[in-house]
C-alpha positions as CSV (number, residue, x, y, z in Angstrom):
1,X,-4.6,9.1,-12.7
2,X,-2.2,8.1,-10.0
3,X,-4.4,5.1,-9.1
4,X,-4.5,4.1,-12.4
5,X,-1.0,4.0,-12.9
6,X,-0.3,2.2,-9.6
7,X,-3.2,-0.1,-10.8
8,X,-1.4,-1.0,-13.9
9,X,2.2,-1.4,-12.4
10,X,0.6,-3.8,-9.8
11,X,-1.0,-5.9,-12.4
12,X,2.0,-6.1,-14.7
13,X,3.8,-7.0,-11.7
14,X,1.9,-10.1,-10.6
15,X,1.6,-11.3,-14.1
16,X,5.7,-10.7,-13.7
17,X,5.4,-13.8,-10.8
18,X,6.1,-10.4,-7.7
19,X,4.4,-11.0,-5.1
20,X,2.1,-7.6,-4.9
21,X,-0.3,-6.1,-2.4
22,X,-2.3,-2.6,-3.8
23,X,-4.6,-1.6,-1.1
24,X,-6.6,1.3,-2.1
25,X,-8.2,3.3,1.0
26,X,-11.6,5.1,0.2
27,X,-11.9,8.4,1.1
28,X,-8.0,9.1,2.1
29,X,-5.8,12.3,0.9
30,X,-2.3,11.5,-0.8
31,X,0.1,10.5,1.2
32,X,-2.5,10.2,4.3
33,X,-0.5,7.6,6.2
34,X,2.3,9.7,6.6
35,X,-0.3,11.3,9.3
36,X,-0.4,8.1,11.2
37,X,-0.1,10.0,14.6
38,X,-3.1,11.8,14.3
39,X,-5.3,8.9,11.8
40,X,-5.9,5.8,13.0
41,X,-6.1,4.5,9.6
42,X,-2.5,5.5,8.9
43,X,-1.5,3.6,11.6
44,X,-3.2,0.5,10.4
45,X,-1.5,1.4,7.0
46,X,2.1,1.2,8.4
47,X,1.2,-1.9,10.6
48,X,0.5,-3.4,7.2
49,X,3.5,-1.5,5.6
50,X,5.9,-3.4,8.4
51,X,3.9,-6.8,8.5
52,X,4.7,-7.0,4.4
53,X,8.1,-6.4,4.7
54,X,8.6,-8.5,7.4
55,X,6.8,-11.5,5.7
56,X,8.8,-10.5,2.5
57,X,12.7,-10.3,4.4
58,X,12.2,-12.5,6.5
């Protein structure tokens, strides 16, 4: 499955020394926080989205 994939990359990643976040949202349809406007979990999602890459460009 897709999650199991994304699962996998994200461990071989870390053991790689990348820093790596995988948050997996119960109950969510694919690609769900590109309907941020109307889910309040999307928005939560891009908060988090933004806040990584700030941490990680900064």
């Amino acid at each position: 499955t897709l999650l199991d994939d994304a699962t996998r990359v994200a461990d071989r990643a870390k053991a790689a020394g990348v820093d790596v976040n995988l948050e997996v949202w119960d109950e969510m349809v694919h690609v769900w926080h590109l309907f941020a406007p109307m889910l309040p979990e999307g928005r939560e999602a891009i908060t988090r989205i933004g806040n990584f890459v700030k941490q990680h460009t900064a």
